[in-house]
C-alpha positions as CSV (number, residue, x, y, z in Angstrom):
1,X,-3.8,8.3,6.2
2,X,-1.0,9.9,4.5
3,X,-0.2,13.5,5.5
4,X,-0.6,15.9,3.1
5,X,1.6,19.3,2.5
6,X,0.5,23.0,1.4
7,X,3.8,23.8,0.6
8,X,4.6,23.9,-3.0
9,X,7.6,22.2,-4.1
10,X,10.6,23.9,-5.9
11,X,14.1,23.4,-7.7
12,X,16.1,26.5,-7.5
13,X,13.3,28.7,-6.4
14,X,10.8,27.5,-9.2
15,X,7.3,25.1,-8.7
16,X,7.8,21.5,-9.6
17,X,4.6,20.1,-8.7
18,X,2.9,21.1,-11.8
19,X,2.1,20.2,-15.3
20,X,4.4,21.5,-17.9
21,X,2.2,21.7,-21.4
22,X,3.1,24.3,-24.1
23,X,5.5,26.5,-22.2
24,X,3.0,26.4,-19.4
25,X,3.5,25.5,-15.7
26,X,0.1,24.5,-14.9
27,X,-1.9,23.3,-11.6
28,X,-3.9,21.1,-13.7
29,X,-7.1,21.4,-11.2
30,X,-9.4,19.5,-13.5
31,X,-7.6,15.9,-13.0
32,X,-7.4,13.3,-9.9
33,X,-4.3,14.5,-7.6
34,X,-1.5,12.6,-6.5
35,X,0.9,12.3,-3.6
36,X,4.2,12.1,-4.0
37,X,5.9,10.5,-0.9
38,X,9.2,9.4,0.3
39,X,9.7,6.3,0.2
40,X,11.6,6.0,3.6
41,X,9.4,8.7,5.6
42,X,6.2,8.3,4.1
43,X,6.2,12.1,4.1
44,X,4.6,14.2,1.2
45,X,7.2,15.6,-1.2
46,X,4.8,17.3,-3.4
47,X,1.4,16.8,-5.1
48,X,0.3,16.6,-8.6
49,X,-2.7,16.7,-10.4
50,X,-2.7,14.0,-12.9
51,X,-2.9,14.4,-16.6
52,X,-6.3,14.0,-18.3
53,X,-6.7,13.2,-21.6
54,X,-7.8,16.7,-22.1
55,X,-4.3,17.7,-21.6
56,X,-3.0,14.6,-23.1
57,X,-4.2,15.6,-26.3
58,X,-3.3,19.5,-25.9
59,X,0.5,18.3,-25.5
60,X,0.6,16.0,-28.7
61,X,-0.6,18.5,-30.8
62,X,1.5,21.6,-29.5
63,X,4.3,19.3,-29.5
64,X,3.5,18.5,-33.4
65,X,3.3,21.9,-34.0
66,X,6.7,23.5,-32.7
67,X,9.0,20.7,-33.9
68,X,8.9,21.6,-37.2
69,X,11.1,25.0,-36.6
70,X,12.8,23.1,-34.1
71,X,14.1,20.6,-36.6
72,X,14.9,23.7,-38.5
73,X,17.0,25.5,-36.3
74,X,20.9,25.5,-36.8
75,X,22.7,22.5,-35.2
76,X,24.9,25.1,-33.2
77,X,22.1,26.5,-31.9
78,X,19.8,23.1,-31.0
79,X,23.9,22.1,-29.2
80,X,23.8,24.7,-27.5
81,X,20.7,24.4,-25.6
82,X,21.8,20.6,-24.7
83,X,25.3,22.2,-23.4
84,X,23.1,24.8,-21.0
85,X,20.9,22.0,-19.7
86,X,24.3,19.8,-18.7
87,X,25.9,23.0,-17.0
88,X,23.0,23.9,-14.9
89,X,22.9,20.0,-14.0
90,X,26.4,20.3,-12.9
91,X,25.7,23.9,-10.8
92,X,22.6,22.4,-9.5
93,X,24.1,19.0,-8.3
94,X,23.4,19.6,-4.5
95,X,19.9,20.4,-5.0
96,X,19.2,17.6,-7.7
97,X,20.7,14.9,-5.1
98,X,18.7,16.5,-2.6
99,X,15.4,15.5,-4.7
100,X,16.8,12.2,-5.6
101,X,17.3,11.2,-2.1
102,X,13.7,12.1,-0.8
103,X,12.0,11.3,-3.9
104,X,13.8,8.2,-5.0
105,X,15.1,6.7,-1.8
106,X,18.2,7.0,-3.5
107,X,21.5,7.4,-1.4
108,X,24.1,10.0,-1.7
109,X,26.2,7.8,-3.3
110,X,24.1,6.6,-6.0
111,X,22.0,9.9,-6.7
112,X,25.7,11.9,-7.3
113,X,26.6,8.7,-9.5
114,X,23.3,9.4,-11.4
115,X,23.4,13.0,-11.7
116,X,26.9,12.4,-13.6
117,X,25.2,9.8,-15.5
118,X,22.5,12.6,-16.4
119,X,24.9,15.2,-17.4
120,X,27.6,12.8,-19.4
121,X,24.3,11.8,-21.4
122,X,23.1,15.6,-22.3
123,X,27.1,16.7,-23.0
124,X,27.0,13.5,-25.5
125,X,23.5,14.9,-27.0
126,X,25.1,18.2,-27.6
127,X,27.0,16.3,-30.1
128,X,24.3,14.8,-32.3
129,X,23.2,18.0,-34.3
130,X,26.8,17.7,-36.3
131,X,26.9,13.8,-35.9
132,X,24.2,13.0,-38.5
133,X,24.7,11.9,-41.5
134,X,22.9,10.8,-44.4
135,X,24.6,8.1,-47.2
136,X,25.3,8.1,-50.9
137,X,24.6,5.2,-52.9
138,X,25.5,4.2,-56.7
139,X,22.4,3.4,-58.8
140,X,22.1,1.0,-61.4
141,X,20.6,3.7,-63.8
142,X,23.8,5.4,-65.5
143,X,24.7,9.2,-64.2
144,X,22.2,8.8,-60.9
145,X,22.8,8.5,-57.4
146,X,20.5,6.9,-54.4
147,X,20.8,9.5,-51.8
148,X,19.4,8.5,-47.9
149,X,18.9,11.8,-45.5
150,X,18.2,10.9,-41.7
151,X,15.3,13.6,-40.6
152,X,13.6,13.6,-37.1
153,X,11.0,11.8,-36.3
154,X,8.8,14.0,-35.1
155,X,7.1,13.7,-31.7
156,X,8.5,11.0,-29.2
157,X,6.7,10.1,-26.0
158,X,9.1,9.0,-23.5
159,X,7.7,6.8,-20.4
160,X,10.2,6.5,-17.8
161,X,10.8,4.4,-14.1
162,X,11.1,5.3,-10.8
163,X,14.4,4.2,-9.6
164,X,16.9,5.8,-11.5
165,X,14.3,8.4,-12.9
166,X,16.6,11.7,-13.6
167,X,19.0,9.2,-15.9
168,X,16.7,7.0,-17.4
169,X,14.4,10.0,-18.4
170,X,17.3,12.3,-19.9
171,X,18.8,9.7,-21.7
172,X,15.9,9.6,-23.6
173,X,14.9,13.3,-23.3
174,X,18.3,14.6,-24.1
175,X,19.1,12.4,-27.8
176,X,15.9,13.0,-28.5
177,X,15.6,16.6,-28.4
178,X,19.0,17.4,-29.9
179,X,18.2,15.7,-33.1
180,X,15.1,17.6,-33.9
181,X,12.5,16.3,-32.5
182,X,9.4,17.2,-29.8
183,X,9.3,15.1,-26.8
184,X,6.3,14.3,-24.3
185,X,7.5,12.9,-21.1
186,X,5.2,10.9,-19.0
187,X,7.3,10.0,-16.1
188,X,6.4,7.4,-12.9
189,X,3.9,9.2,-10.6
190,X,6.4,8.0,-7.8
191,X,9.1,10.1,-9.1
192,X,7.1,12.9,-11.1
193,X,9.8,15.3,-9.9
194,X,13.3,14.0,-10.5
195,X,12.0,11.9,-13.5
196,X,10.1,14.8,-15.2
197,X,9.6,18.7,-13.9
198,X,12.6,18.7,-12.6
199,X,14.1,18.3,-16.3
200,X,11.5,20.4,-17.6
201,X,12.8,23.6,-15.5
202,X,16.0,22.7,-17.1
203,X,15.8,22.8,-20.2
204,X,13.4,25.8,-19.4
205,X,16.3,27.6,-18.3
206,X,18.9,26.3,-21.0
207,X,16.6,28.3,-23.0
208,X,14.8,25.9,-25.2
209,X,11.9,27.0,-27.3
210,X,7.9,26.6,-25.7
211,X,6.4,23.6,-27.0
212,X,9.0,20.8,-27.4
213,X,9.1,19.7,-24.4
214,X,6.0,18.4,-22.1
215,X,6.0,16.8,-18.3
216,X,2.4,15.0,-17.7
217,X,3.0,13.1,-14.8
218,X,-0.2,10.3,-14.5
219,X,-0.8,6.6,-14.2
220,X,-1.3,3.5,-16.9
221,X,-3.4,5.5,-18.8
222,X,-1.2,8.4,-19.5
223,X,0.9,6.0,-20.8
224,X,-1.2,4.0,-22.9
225,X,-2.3,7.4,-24.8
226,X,1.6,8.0,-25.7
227,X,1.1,4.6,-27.6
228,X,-2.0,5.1,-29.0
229,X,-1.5,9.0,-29.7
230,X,-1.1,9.4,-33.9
231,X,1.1,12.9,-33.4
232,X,3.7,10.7,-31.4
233,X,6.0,8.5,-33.5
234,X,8.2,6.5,-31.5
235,X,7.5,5.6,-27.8
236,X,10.5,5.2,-25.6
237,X,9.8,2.7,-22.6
238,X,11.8,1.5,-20.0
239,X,10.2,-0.8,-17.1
240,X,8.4,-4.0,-16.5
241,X,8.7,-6.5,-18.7
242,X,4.9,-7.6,-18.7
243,X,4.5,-3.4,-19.4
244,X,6.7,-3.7,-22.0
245,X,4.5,-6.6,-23.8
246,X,1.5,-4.3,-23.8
247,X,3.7,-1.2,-24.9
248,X,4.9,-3.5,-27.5
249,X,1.7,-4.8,-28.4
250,X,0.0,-1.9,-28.8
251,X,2.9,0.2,-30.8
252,X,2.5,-2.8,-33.2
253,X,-1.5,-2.1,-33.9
254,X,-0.5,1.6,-34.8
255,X,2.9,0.1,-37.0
256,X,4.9,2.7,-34.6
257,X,8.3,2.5,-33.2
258,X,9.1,1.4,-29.6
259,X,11.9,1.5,-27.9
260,X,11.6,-1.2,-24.7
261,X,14.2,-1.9,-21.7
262,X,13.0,-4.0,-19.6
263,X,13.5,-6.4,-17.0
264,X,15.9,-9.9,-17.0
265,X,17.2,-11.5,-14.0
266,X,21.0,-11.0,-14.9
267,X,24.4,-13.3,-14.2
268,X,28.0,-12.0,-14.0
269,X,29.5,-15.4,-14.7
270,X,33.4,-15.7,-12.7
271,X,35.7,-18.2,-14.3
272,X,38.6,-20.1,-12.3
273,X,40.8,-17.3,-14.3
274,X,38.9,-14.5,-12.9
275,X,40.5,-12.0,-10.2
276,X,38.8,-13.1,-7.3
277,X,39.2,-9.5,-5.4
278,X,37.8,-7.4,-8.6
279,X,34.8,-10.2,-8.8
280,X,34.2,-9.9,-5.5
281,X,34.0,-5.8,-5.7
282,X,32.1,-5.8,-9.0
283,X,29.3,-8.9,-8.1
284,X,28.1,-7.0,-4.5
285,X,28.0,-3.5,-6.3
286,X,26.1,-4.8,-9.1
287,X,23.5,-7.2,-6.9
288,X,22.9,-4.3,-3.9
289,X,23.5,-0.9,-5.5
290,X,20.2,0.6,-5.1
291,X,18.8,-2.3,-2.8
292,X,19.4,-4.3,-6.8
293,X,16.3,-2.5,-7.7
294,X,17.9,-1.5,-11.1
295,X,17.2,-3.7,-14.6
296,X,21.0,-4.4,-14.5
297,X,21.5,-5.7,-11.2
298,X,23.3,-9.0,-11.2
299,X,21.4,-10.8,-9.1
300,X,22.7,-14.6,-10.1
301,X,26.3,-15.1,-9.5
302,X,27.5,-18.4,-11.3
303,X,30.8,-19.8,-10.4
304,X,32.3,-22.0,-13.2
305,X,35.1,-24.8,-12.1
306,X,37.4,-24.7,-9.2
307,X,35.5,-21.1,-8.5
308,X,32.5,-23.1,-7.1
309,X,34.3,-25.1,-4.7
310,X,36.9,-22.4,-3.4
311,X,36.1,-21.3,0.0
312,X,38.0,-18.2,-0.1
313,X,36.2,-16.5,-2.7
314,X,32.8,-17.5,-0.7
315,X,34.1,-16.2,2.0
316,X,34.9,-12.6,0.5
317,X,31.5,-12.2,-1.1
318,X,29.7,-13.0,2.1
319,X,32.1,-10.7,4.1
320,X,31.8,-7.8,1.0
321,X,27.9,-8.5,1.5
322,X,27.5,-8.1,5.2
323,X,30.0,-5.1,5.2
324,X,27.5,-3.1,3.0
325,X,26.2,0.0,5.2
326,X,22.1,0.1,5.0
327,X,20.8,3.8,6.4
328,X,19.0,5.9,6.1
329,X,19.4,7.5,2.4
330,X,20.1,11.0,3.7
331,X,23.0,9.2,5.9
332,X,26.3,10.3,3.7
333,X,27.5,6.7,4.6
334,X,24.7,4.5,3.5
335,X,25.7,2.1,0.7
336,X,22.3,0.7,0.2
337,X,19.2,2.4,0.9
338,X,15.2,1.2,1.3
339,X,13.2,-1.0,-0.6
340,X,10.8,1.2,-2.5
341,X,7.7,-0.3,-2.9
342,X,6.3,-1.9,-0.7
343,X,7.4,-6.3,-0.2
344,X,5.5,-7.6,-3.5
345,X,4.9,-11.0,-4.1
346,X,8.0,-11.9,-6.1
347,X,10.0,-10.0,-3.5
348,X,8.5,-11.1,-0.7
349,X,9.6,-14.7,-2.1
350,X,12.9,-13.9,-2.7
351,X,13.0,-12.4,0.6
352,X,11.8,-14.9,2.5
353,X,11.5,-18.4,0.8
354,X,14.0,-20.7,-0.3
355,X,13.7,-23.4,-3.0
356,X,14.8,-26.9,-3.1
357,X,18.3,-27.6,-2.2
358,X,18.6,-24.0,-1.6
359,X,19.9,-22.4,1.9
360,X,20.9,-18.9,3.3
361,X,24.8,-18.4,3.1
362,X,23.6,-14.9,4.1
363,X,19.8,-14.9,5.0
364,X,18.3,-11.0,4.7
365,X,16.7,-9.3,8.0
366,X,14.4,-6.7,8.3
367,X,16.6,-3.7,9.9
368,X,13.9,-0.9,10.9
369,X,10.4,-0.5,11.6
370,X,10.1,0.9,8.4
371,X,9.7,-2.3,6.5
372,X,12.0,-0.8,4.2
373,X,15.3,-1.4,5.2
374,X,16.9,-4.7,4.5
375,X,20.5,-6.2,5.1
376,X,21.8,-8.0,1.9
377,X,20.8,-11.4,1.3
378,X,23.0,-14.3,-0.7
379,X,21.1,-17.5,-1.2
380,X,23.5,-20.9,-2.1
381,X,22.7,-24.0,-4.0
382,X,20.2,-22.5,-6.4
383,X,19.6,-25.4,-9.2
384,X,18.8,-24.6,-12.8
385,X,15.4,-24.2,-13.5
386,X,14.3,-22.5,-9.9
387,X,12.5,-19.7,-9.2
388,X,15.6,-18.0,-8.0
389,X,17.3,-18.6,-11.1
390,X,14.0,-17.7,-13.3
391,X,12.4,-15.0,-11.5
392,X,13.5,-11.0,-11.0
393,X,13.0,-10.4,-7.6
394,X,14.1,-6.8,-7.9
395,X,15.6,-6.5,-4.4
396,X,18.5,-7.2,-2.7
397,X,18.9,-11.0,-3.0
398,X,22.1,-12.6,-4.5
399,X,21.8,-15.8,-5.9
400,X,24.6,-18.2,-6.2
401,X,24.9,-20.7,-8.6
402,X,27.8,-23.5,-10.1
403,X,28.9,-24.9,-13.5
404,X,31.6,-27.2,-14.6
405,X,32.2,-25.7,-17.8
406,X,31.7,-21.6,-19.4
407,X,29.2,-23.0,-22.0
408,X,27.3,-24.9,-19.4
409,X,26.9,-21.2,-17.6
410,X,25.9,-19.5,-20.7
411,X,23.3,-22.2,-20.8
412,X,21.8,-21.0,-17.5
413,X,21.8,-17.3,-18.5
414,X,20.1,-18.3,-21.8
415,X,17.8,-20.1,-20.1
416,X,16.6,-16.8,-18.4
């Protein structure tokens, strides 16, 4: 059984394991509860009740209701609050990696590079208020003018992932509210902290008006009522890519806006006039930062020409691999940290199982008892068409694969 805690969690002092509806930190006792767990300890970081529909509904309609006077305030003023929120980001670094690194399994390394990735997004938001602009356009009909103004939208629901939740939620968050507009943040129930209250007490503190901002941490549902919800306007969604179909999908039935990243198994393609050092550097940080449980991990390699047969650059990508430092996430070393979820079926094949043709230049082991820890795998002779080259495994699996030619490569990432 999982251990449970009775000790609330807190950013700088303040509750995070609440809802955040209307200006309102709230225990929410009405709703199923959740555990949020490390993923490397299995210990409880905090515990949520999850969102009913109840206070699904509340949100939309407080968040209707206050963006109106939001979209009214002066653009200094709406800047302002986005400069705050990026300054407190920067004085609460420690404390934000902290969460990150026992909420997200992220390292040190990675959660510092996302917290920079969190602030450079808000600093860029403080410049939107004075950045739009509408257009002037002659008419036919003499002495008249066609004039377009850009307005806010209105409400946006934002649904964001769990393994680089801070950035992928702000990036969202942070545009959205500097232009005008409400937001309702529903972020994964794995990271309900660093993807969602955490923000919340930020922008609390940066001094942003009650109302435009709500945290509802909950499951499938939650997010499916952001879709189907008629005060939210456009639905921000980043995720799975069979998710993403049924976000899609059901945006389409309401003629709303959605805005879907989702998942691709990506190629960094290295041509015979490539720097072999810098390819070798950029190809293992791309295919194991995070474990290559990010949507822009290159996880195919394809080597065009000469590249394919040259046993020297082979040789540095396996050695770059198997240098990589797997620890612990707390350890100020570790390069590459654990597996989050648990081994599912597409990663438990990419893991473990090879294709035709296909052999281990650098077969991943399990490192711990944990089940979570794994060293860096490359797999060799992977043909157009496999699974490897086909399927997102969404762990830390390299596939390599050759081309005679740059358009035949561009043929194999199309085919994806």
């Amino acid at each position: 059984m999982t251990p449970t805690t009775s000790t609330p969690a807190t950013f700088h002092g303040n509750r995070v394991d609440q809802q955040f509806i209307a200006g309102q930190w709230r225990d929410g006792a009405t709703g199923d509860r959740a555990s949020d767990i490390n993923p490397y300890t299995d210990d409880v970081v905090a515990e949520f009740a999850l969102a009913t529909a109840e206070d699904l509904d509340e949100a939309y309609r407080a968040a209707a209701a206050a963006q109106e006077e939001w979209a009214a305030t002066p653009p200094k003023d709406r800047a302002a609050v986005l400069r705050r929120a990026a300054e407190i980001l920067e004085e609460r670094r420690d404390e934000v990696i902290d969460w990150l690194v026992k909420e997200a399994g992220s390292t040190r390394i990675k959660a510092d590079s996302e917290v920079s990735l969190a602030i450079a997004i808000t600093q860029e938001a403080a410049s939107f208020p004075t950045r739009v602009h509408g257009k002037i356009f002659d008419s036919n009909t003499p002495n008249r003018e066609t004039r377009v103004y850009r307005k806010p939208v209105g409400v946006v629901g934002v649904i964001s992932p769990w393994n680089f939740p801070l950035h992928l939620s702000q990036r969202s968050v942070a545009p959205a509210l500097a232009l005008g507009n409400a937001v309702v943040l529903k972020p994964a129930s794995d990271t309900a902290v660093t993807g969602g209250t955490l923000i919340a007490r930020v922008f609390e503190e940066a001094g942003l008006p009650a109302g435009l901002l709500h945290v509802l941490p909950g499951g499938g549902d939650a997010g499916a009522a952001a879709v189907d919800a008629p005060e939210v306007r456009i639905v921000s969604f980043t995720g799975s890519t069979e998710a993403g179909r049924h976000v899609g999908a059901a945006g389409a039935q309401h003629l709303k806006r959605t805005h879907l990243e989702l998942g691709g198994n990506n190629a960094m393609i290295v041509l015979p006039s490539a720097d072999l050092d810098l390819a070798t550097r950029d190809v293992v940080t791309s295919a194991f930062g995070h474990a290559g449980q990010k949507c822009s991990a290159a996880s195919l390699v394809i080597l065009v020409g000469s590249v394919g047969s040259s046993e020297r650059f082979r040789r540095q990508l396996l050695d770059a691999a198997s240098s990589i430092h797997v620890a612990h996430p707390d350890d100020p070393r570790a390069q590459m940290g654990p597996v989050i979820e648990e081994p599912g079926e597409k990663l438990r094949r990419g893991l473990t199982e090879l294709g035709e043709g296909e052999s281990w230049a650098l077969e991943p082991r399990s490192l711990d008892d944990t089940g979570r820890l794994f060293s860096p795998g490359v797999r060799a002779n992977v043909r157009p068409g496999a699974d490897a080259h086909l399927t997102e495994y969404f762990g830390p699996v390299l596939s390599v694969m050759t081309a005679e030619t740059l358009e035949e490569a561009i043929g194999i990432v199309n085919a994806v």
